[in-house]
C-alpha positions in Angstrom: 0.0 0.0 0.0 1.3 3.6 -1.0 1.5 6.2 1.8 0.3 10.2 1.1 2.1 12.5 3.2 -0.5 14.6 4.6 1.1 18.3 4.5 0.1 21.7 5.9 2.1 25.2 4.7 3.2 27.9 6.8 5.3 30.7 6.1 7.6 31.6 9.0 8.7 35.4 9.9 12.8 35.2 10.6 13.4 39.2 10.9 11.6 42.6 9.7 13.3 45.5 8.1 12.1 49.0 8.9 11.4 51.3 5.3 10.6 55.0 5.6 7.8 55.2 3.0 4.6 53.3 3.1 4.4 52.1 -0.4 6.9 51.7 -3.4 5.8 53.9 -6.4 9.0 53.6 -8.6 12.3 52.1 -9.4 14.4 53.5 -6.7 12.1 52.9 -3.6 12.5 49.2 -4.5 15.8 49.4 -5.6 16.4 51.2 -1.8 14.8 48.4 0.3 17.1 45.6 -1.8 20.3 47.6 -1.1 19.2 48.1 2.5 18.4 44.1 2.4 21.8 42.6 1.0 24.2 45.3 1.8 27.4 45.3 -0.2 27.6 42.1 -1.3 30.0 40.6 -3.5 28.2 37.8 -4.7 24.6 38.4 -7.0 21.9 38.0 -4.5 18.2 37.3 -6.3 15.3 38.9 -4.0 11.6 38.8 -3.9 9.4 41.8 -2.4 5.5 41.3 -2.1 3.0 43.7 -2.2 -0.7 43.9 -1.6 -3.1 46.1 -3.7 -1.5 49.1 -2.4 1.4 48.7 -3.3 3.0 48.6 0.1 5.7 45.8 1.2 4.7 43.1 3.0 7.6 40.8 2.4 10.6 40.4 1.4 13.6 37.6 0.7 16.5 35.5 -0.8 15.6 33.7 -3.6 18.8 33.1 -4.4 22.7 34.0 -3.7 24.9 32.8 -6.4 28.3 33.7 -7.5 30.2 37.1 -8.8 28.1 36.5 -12.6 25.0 35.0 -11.9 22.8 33.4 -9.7 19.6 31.1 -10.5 15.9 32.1 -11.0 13.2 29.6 -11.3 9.7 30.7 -11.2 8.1 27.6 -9.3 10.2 29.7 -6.1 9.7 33.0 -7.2 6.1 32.3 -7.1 5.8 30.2 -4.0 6.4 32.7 -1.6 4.0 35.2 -3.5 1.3 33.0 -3.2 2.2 32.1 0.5 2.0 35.7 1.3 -0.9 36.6 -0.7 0.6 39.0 -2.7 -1.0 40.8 -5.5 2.2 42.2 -7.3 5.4 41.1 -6.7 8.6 43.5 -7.6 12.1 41.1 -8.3 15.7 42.1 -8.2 19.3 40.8 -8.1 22.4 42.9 -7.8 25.3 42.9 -9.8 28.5 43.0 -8.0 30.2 44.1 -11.1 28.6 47.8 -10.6 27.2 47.4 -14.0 23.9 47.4 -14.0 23.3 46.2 -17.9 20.9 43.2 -18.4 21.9 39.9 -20.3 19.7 38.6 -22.9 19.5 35.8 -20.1 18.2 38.5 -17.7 15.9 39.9 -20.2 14.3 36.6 -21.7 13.9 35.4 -17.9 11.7 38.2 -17.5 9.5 37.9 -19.9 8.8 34.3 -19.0 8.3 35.7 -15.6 5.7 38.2 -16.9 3.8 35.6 -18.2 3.5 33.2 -15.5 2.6 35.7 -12.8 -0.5 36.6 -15.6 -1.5 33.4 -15.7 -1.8 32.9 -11.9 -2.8 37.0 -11.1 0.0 37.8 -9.3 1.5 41.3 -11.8 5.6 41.3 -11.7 5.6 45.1 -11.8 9.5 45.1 -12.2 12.6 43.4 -12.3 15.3 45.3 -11.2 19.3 45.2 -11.7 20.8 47.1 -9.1 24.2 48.6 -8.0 25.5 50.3 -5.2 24.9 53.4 -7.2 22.5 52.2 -10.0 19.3 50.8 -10.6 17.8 49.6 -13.9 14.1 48.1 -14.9 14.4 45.2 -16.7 11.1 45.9 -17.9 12.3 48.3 -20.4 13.9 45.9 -22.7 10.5 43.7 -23.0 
C-alpha cells in the first residue's frame, strides 16, 4: 500500500526591516529596500518583495545568492512565496556586484517568462530590477 504524506504550509517570519515610505511607487524605492536588504555584497543576490493592492511591502527575501556573474531564478520559487504571502504584485531584483547594471539577454528573456506566469496565476511582476551600489535599472524596459 502507497502512503500520502499529509502536509500543511506555513510561512515563517525570521526578521523585519524598517522602510521610511509606506508604499513603493518607482524604481528607486524598491531598488532602496534591496540595497538596505543585502548590503554590499560581492556575490549576485536574487530577491523577492511582495506587495498587496497598495502597493505597500509586506515581504521580502533571498531567492537566491549565487556567484560574482549569476545566480539562479526559477519561477516555481519566485512564485511560491507570493502566493504564501498573498501578494498581489510582486517586484524582483538581483544585484550585480560588477557595478554594471546592464541586463543579459538571459536576464531579459527570464523576465519575460516571468511576466507571463505571474498573468497566468494574477499575481503582476511590476518590475525586475538590476541594481548597484549606485545604479538601478528596470528590466522591464527591454521587453
Amino acid at each position: 500500500m502507497k502512503k500520502i504524506n499529509i502536509v500543511s504550509l506555513q510561512m515563517i517570519k525570521t526578521d523585519t526591516i524598517s522602510y521610511l515610505k509606506d508604499r513603493i511607487s518607482n524604481l528607486e524605492d524598491a531598488a532602496e529596500i534591496m540595497r538596505s536588504f543585502i548590503g554590499n555584497s560581492d556575490r549576485e543576490h536574487l530577491i523577492l518583495i511582495c506587495m498587496n493592492s497598495k502597493n505597500e511591502p509586506t515581504h521580502i527575501q533571498t531567492l537566491s545568492i549565487g556567484s560574482i556573474n549569476q545566480t539562479v531564478i526559477h519561477p516555481r520559487e519566485i512564485f511560491k512565496t507570493a502566493i504564501l504571502s498573498n501578494a498581489n504584485s510582486i517586484i524582483l531584483g538581483h544585484n550585480h556586484p560588477s557595478e554594471d547594471a546592464t541586463p543579459s539577454k538571459n536576464d531579459i528573456h527570464i523576465t519575460l517568462d516571468l511576466k507571463k506566469v505571474g498573468e497566468m496565476i494574477q499575481i503582476h511582476l511590476l518590475d525586475h530590477i538590476i541594481f548597484t551600489q549606485n545604479n538601478s535599472i528596470s528590466i522591464m524596459q527591454y521587453l
